[in-house]
FIBAGU-994119 format. One record per residue (C-alpha): x, y, z; residue in three letters; residue number from 1. Coordinates in Angstrom, 1 decimal, padded with zeros to 4 digits. Layout:
! FIBAGU-994119
<node <X,Y,Z>,ala,NUM>
...
END
This chain:
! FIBAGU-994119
<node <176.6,-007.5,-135.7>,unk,1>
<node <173.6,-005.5,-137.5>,unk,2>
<node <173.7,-002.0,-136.7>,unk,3>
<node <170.2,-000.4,-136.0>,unk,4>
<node <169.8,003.5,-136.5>,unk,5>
<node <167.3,004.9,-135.0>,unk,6>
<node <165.6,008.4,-135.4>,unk,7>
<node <164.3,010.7,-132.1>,unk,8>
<node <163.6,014.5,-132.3>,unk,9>
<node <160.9,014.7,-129.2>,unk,10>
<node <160.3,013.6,-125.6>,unk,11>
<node <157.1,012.3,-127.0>,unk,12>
<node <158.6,010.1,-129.7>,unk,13>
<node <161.7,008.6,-126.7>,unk,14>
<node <158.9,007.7,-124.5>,unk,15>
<node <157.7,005.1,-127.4>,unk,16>
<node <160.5,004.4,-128.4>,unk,17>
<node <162.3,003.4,-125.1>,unk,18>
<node <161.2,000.0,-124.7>,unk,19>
<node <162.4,-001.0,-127.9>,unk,20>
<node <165.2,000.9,-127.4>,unk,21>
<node <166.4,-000.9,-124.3>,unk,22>
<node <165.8,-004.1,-126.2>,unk,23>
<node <168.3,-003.3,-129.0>,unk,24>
<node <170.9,-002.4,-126.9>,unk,25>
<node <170.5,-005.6,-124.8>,unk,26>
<node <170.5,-008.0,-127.7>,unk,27>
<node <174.3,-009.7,-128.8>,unk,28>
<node <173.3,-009.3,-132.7>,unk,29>
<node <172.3,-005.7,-132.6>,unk,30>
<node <174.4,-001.7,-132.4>,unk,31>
<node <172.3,000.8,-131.6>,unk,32>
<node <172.8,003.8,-133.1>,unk,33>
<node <170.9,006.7,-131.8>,unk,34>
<node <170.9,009.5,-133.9>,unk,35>
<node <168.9,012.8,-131.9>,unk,36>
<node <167.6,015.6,-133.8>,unk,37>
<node <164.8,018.4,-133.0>,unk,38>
<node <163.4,019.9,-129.3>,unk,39>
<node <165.9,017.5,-127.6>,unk,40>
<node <168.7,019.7,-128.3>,unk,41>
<node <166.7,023.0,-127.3>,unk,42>
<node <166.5,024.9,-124.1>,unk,43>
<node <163.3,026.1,-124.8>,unk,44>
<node <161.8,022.7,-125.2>,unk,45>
<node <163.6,021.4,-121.9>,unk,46>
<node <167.0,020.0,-123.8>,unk,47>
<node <165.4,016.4,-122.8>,unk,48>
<node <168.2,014.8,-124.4>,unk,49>
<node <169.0,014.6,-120.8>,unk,50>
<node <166.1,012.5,-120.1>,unk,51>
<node <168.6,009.9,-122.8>,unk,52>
<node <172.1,010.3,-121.3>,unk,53>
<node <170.2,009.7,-117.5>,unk,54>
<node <168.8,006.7,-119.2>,unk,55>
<node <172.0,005.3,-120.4>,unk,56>
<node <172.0,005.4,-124.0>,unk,57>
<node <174.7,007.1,-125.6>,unk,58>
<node <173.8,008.8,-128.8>,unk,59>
<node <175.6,008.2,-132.0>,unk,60>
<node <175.0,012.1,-133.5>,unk,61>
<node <173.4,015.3,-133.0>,unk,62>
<node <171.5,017.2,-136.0>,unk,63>
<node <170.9,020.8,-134.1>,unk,64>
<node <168.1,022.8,-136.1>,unk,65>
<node <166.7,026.2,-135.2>,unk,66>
<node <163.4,025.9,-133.8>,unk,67>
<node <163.1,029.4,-132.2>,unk,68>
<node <159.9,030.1,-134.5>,unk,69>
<node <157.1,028.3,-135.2>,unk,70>
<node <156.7,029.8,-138.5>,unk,71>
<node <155.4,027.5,-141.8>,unk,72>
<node <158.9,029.7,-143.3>,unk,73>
<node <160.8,028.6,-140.2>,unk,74>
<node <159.6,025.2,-140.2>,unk,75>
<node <160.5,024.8,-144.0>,unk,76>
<node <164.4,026.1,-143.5>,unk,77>
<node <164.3,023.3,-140.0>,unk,78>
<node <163.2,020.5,-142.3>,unk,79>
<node <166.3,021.9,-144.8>,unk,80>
<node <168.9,022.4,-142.2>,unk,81>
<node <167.7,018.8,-141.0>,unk,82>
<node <167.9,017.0,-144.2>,unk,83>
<node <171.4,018.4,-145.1>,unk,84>
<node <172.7,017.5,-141.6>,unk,85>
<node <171.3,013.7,-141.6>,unk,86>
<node <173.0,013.8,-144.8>,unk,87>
<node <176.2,014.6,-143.2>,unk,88>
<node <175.5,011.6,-140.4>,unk,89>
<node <174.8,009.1,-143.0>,unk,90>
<node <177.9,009.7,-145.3>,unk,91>
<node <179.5,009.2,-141.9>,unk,92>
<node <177.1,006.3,-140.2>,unk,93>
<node <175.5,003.9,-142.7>,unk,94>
<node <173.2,001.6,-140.5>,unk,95>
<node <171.8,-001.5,-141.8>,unk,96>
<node <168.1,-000.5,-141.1>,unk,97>
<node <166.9,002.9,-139.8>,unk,98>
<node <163.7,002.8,-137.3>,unk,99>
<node <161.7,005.9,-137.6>,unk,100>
<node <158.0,006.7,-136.0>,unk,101>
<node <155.2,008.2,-137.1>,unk,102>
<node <154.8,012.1,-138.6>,unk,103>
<node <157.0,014.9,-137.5>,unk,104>
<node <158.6,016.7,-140.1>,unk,105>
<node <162.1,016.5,-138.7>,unk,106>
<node <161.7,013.0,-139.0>,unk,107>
<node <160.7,013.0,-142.5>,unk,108>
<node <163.6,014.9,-143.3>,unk,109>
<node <165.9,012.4,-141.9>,unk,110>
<node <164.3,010.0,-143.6>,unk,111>
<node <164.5,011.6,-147.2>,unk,112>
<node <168.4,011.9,-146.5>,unk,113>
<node <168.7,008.2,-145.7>,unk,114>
<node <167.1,007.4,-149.3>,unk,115>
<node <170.4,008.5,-151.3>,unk,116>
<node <172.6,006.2,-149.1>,unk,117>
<node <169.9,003.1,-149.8>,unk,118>
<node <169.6,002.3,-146.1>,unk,119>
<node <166.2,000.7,-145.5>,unk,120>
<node <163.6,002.4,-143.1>,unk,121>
<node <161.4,000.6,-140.7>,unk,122>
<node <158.8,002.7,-139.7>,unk,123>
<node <156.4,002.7,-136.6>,unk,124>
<node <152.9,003.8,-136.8>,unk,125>
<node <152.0,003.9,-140.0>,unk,126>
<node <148.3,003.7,-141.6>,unk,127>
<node <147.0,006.3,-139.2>,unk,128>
<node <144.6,009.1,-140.1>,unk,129>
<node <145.2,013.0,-137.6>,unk,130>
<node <143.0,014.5,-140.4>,unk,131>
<node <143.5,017.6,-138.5>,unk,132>
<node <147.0,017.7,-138.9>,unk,133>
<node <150.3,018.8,-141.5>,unk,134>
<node <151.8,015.3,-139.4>,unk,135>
<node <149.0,013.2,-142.1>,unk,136>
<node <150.8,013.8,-145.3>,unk,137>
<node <154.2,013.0,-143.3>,unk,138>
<node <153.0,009.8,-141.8>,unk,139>
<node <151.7,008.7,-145.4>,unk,140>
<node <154.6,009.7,-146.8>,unk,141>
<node <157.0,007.9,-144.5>,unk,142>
<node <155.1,004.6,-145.5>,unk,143>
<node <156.1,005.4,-149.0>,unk,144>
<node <159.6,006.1,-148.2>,unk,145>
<node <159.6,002.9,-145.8>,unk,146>
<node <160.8,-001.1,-146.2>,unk,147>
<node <159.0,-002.5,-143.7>,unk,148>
<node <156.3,-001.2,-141.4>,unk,149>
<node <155.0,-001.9,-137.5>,unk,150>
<node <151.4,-001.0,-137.4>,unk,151>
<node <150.0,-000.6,-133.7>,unk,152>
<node <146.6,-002.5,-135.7>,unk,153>
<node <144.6,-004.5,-138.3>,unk,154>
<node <142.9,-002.0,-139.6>,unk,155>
<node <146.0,000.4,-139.3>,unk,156>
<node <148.2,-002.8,-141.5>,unk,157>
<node <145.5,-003.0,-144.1>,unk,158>
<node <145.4,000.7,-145.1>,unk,159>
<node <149.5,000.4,-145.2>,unk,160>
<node <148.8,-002.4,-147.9>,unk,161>
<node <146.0,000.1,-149.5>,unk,162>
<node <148.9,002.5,-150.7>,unk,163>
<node <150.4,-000.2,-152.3>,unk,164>
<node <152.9,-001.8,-149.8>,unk,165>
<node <153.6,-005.4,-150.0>,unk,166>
<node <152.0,-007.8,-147.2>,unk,167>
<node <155.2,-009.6,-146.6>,unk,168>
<node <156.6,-006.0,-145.4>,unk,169>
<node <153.9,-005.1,-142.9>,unk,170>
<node <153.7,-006.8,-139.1>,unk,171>
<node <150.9,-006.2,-136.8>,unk,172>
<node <152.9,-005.3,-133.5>,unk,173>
<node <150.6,-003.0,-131.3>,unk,174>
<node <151.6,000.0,-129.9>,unk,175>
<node <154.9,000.2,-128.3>,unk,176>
<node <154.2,002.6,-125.5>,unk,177>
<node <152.3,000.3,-124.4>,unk,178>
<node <155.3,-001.6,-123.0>,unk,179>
<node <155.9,001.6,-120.9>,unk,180>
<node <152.4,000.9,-119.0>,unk,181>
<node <153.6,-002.5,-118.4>,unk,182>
<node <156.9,-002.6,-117.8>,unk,183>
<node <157.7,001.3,-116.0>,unk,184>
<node <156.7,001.5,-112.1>,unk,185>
<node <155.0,004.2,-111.9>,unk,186>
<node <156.1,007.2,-109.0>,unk,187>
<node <153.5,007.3,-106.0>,unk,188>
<node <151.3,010.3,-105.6>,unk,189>
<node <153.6,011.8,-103.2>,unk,190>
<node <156.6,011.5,-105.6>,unk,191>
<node <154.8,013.3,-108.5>,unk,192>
<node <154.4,016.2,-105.3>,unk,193>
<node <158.4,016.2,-105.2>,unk,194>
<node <159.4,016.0,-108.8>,unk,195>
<node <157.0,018.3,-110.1>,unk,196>
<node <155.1,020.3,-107.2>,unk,197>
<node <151.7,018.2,-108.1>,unk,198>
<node <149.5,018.6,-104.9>,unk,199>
<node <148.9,015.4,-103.6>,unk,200>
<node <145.4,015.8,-102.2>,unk,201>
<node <143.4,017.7,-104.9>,unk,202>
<node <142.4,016.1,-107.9>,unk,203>
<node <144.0,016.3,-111.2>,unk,204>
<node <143.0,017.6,-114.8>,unk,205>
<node <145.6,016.7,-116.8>,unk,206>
<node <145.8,019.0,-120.5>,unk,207>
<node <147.7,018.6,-123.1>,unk,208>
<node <146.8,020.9,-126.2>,unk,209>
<node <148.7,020.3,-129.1>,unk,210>
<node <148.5,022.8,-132.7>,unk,211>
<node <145.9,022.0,-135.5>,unk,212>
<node <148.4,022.7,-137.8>,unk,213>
<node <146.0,023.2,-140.9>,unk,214>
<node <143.3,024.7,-138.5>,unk,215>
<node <145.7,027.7,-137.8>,unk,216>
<node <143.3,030.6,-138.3>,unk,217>
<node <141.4,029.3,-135.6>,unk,218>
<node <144.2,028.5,-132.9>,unk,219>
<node <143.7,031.6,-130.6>,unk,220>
<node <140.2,031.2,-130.3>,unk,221>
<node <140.8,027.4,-129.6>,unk,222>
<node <143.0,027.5,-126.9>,unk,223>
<node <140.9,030.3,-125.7>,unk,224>
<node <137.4,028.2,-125.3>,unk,225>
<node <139.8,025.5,-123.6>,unk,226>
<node <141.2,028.4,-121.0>,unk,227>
<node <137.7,029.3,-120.4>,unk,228>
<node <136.1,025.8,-120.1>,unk,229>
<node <139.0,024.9,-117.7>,unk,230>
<node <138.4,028.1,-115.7>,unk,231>
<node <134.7,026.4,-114.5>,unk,232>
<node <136.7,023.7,-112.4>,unk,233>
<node <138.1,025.3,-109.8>,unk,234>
<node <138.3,022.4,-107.6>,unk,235>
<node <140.6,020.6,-110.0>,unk,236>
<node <144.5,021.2,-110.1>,unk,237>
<node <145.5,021.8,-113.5>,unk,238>
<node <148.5,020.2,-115.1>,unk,239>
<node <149.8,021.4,-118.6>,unk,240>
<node <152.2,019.9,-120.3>,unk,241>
<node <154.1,021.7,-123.6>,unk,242>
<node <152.4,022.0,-126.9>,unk,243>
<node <154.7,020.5,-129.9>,unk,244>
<node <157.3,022.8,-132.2>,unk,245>
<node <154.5,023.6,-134.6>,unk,246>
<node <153.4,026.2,-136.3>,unk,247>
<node <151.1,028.4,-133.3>,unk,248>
<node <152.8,026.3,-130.8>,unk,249>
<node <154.7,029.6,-128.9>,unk,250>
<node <151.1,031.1,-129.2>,unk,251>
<node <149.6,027.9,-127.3>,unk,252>
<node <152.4,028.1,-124.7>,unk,253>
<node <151.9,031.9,-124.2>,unk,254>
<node <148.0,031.9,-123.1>,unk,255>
<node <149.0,028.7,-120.7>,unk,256>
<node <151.2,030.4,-119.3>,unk,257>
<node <148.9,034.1,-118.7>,unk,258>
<node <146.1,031.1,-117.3>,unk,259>
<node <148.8,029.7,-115.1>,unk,260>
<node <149.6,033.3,-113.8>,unk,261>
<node <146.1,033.7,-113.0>,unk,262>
<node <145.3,030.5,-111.8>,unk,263>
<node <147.2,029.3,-108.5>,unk,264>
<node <145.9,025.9,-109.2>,unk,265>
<node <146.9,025.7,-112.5>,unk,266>
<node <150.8,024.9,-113.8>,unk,267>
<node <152.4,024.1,-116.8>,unk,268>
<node <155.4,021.4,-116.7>,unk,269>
<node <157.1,021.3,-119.8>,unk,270>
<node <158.6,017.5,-119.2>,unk,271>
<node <157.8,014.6,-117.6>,unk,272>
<node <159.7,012.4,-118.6>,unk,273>
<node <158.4,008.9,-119.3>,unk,274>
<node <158.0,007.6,-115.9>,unk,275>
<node <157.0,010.8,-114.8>,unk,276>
<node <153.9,011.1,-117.6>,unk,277>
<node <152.4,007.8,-117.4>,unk,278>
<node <152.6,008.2,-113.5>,unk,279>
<node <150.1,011.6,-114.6>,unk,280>
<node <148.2,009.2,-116.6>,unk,281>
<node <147.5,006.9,-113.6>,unk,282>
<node <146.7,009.5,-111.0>,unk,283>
<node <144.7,011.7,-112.9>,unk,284>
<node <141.1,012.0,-112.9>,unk,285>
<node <140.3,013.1,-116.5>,unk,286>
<node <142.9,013.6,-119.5>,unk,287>
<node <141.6,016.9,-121.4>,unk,288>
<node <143.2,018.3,-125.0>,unk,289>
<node <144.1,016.7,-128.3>,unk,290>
<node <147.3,014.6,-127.9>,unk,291>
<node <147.8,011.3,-129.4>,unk,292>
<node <148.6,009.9,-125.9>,unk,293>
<node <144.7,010.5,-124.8>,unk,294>
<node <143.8,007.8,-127.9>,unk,295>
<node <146.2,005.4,-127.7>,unk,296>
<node <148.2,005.3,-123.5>,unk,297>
<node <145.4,006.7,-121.6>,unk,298>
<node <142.5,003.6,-122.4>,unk,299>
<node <145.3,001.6,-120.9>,unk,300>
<node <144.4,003.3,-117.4>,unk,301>
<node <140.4,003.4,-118.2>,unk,302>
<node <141.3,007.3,-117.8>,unk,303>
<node <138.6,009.2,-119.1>,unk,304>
<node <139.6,011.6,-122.4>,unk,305>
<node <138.3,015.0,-123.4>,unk,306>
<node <139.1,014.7,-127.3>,unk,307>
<node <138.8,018.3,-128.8>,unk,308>
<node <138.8,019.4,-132.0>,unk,309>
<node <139.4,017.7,-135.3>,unk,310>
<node <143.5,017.1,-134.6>,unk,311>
<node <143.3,013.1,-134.2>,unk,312>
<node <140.4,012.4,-136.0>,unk,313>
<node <140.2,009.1,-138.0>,unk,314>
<node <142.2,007.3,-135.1>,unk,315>
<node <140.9,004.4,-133.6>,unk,316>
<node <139.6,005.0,-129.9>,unk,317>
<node <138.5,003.2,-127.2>,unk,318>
<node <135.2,003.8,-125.0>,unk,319>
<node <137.1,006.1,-122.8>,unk,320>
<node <137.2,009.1,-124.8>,unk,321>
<node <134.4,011.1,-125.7>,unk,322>
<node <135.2,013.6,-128.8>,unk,323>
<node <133.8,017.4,-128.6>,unk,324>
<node <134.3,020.5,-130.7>,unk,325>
<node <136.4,023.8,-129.9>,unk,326>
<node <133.3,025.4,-128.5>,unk,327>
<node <133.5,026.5,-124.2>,unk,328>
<node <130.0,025.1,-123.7>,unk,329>
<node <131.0,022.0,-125.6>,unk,330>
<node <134.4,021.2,-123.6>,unk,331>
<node <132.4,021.9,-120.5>,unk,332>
<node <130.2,019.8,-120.7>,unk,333>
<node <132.2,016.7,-122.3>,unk,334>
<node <134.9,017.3,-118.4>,unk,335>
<node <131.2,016.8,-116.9>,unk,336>
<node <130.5,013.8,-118.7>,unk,337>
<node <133.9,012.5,-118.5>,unk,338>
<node <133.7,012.9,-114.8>,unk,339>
<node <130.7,011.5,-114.5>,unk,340>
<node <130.2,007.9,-112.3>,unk,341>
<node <128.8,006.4,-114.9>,unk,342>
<node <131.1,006.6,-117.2>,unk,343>
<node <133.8,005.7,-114.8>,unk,344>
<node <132.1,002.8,-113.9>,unk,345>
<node <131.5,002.1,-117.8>,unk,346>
<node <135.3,001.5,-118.1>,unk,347>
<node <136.0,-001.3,-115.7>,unk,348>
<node <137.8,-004.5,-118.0>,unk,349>
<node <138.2,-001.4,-120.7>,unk,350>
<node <140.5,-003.4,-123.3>,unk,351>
<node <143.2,-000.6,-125.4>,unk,352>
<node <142.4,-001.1,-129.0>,unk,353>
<node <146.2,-000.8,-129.4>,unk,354>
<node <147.7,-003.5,-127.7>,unk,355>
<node <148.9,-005.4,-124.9>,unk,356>
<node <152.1,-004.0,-124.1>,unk,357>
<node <154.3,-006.7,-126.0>,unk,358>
<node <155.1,-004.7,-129.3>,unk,359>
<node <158.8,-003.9,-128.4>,unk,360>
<node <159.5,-007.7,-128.4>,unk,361>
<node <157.8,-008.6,-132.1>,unk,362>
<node <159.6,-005.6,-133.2>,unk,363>
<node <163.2,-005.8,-132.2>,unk,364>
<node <162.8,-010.2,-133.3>,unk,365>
<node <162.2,-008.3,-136.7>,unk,366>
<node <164.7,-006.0,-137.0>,unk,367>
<node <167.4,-008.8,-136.1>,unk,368>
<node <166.4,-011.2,-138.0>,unk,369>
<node <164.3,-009.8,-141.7>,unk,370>
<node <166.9,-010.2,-144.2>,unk,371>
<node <168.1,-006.7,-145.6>,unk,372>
<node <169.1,-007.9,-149.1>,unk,373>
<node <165.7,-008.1,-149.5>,unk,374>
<node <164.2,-004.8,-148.1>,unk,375>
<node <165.1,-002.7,-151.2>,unk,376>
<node <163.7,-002.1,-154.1>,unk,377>
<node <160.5,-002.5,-153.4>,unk,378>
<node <157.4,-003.2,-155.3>,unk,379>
<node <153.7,-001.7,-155.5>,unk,380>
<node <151.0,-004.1,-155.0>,unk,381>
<node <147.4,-004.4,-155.9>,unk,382>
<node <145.4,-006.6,-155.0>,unk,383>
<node <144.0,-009.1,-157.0>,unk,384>
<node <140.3,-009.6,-157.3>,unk,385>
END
């Protein structure tokens, strides 16, 4: 039996990683062993380890940090407190592989803690560019750090093999949230109204404004323009969801939360829950902010996408979203565009550049079958001319 550890600290990173996740603990030659770090364990952030425990997983160990300020000082002593405590785990646990995603810094730090104990990582979404964001120097170096590597595409696997990775270590899986879209029935329009008090007649704007973490002078001005932008739709109900535990996240949270108090309309719901978000995704009538889930899930419903701001440049998109700057006038008129007919009808047959919903499969066969022996050390390679 190969145990398989594997690394959550958000509701954002469980909602990828559930597919897989239900995979592993359903196969005879695999343990999961779910190790949950970061806003799960906070109040403020919605403790959404709940959203595990209703799911059925049981988790392995907890790694509480302090995230009460979003401070660059704070953040450093959060990434301290979580390396030393996945040190603790690991000394404790010692799982085969480790599965980590993408570019949080709590995940970085349990990743450097695994390195001492020489358990191989397996990382997801690797090879991406947020130039925008502190998260692109942790994605990068969790490739370094990692054994073997499931890029959502091509173009994503070839820049994994740029810094030097070996080809044999890199698989092409897609996306695995994908498999959510797919395989998770979404709630009616009238269940979103129960959950979560949507209105199930007036059309939704769904926003989702995330920190620019190296941008951070600029973050009151920027959530500002959005406020004021959003403020020229009154005929839209407004759904917020939670900015990340960055740095200028409380700030983010704070003017929502004056806008929803001014705003009848308008409401912020801190989480969804899987089901719950891609259910928003399906009913909504244009996605507006800078999350990750406007590039890569929302194509996937040929939603329309405001993309603000300079946060997820250098991803691949599809034709749905249509990339502004911070500017009012500019947001404006990119929600006009965006809900415009023609570019509605311009979607039909939309293809997602990340996938077709069967990465969870191609990435649990690996992960029960790659030989370990072999994972570590590794090599640098260059190509050859």
């Amino acid at each position: 039996m190969r145990n398989v550890g594997v690394i959550t600290t958000s509701r954002a990173d469980y909602g990828i990683y559930f597919p897989i996740l239900k995979r592993i603990a359903a196969h005879p030659q695999l343990r999961l062993m779910l190790f949950v770090t970061g806003a799960h364990l906070s109040a403020k952030f919605g403790r959404t380890i709940r959203f595990i425990q209703k799911d059925g997983f049981r988790t392995t160990a907890r790694v509480p940090i302090s995230l009460e300020s979003d401070s660059p000082s704070a953040i450093a002593r959060a990434m301290g407190e979580c390396t030393r405590g996945f040190g603790k785990v690991f000394e404790k646990f010692h799982p085969g592989i480790l599965l980590v995603l993408g570019d949080r810094y709590e995940m970085h730090a349990a990743a450097l803690a695994a390195g001492p104990f020489n358990i191989p990582l397996a990382h997801l979404h690797g090879g991406e560019l947020t130039y925008g964001a502190m998260d692109e120097n942790f994605r990068h170096s969790l490739t370094k750090l990692s054994h073997l590597h499931f890029a959502a595409t091509r173009e994503y696997a070839r820049r994994i093999i740029q810094m030097g990775e070996e080809p044999w270590r890199v698989r092409v899986t897609g996306a695995p949230g994908l498999d959510n879209v797919m395989s998770v029935p979404p709630y009616l329009r009238r269940d979103l109204t129960q959950l979560f008090g949507v209105d199930e007649h007036q059309p939704i704007m769904l926003v989702t404004f995330h920190p620019v973490t190296l941008e951070e002078s600029h973050t009151a001005q920027s959530i500002r323009s959005l406020l004021g932008a959003l403020n020229q739709f009154k005929e839209y109900q407004i759904i917020f969801t939670g900015p990340n535990a960055d740095p200028d996240g409380n700030l983010i949270r704070e003017e929502i939360h004056k806008f929803c108090a001014h705003n009848p309309q308008a409401k912020l719901v801190t989480n969804f829950g899987t089901r719950g978000y891609l259910s928003l995704l399906r009913h909504s009538e244009v996605m507006v902010g800078n999350s990750s889930s406007g590039i890569i899930e929302a194509a996937s419903f040929q939603l329309p996408v405001v993309n603000i701001g300079t946060r997820q440049q250098g991803r691949i998109r599809g034709a749905n979203v249509i990339d502004v700057g911070y500017g009012r006038d500019e947001i404006v008129d990119g929600i006009k565009r965006a809900l415009s007919t023609a570019l509605k009808r311009s979607l039909n047959g939309l293809v997602n550049p990340y996938g077709n919903g069967r990465a969870s499969q191609k990435v649990v066969q690996t992960l029960a079958t790659i030989r370990l022996e072999k994972l570590i050390p590794k090599k640098f390679y260059e190509k050859k001319n």
